[in-house]
N, C-alpha and C positions, 0 to 999 in steps of 0.2 A: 717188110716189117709185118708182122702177123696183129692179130687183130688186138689181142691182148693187148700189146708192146703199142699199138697206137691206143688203145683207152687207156691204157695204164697212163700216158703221157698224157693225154689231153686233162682226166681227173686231177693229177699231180700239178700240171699248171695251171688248174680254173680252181681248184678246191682246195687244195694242199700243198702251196708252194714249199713249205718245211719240212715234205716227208719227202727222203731220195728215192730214186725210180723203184729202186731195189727192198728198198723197203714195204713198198705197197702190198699186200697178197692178195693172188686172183679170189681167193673168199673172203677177203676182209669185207662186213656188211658196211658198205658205205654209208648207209642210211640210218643205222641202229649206233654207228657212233659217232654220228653228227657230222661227216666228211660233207655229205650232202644232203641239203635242206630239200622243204619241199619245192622252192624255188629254183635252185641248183638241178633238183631233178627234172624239172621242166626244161631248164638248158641243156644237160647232158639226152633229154629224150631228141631235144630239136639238134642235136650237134649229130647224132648216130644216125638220125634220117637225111641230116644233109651229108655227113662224110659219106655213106653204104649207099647213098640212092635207094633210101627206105620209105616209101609212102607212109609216114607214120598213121598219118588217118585211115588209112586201109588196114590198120592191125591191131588186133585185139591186146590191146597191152595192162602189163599192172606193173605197179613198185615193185613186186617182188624179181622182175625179168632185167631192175635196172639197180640191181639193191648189193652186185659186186661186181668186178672186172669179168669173173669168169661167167657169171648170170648175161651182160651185157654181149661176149662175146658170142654165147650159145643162141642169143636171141638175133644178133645178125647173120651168122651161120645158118637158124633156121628161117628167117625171114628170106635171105636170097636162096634157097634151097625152094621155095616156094614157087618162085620167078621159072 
């Protein structure tokens, strides 16, 4: 399953149980229409550091690197790119 296709799912079952898988887009701004709060985005930063084996405290991060599916995927892409 690619990376996407696991965030797409995990956001869809923690935030959006009403929206089908198929329906989410990798740019839909999670953040700018309410999918994910600021609290929600605290879980989704702790959920991609424990799925990816991401030290999140080691990484310079902002809401914009977790603000869509495809933001999110590019930021684990380039976090284990680092390793």
């Amino acid at each position: 399953m690619s990376h996407e296709a696991e965030i797409r799912q995990f956001i869809v079952s923690a935030f959006a149980p009403d929206i089908p898988l198929d329906q989410l887009p990798d740019d839909l701004d999670l953040l700018d229409t309410g999918i994910v709060d600021s609290l929600g985005l605290l879980r989704l930063i702790a959920w991609v550091g424990d799925r990816y084996r991401i030290p999140i405290e080691d990484q310079d991060i902002s809401p914009a690197q977790f603000s869509s599916v495809a933001s999110i995927a590019s930021f684990v892409d380039g976090a284990h790119s680092l390793v």
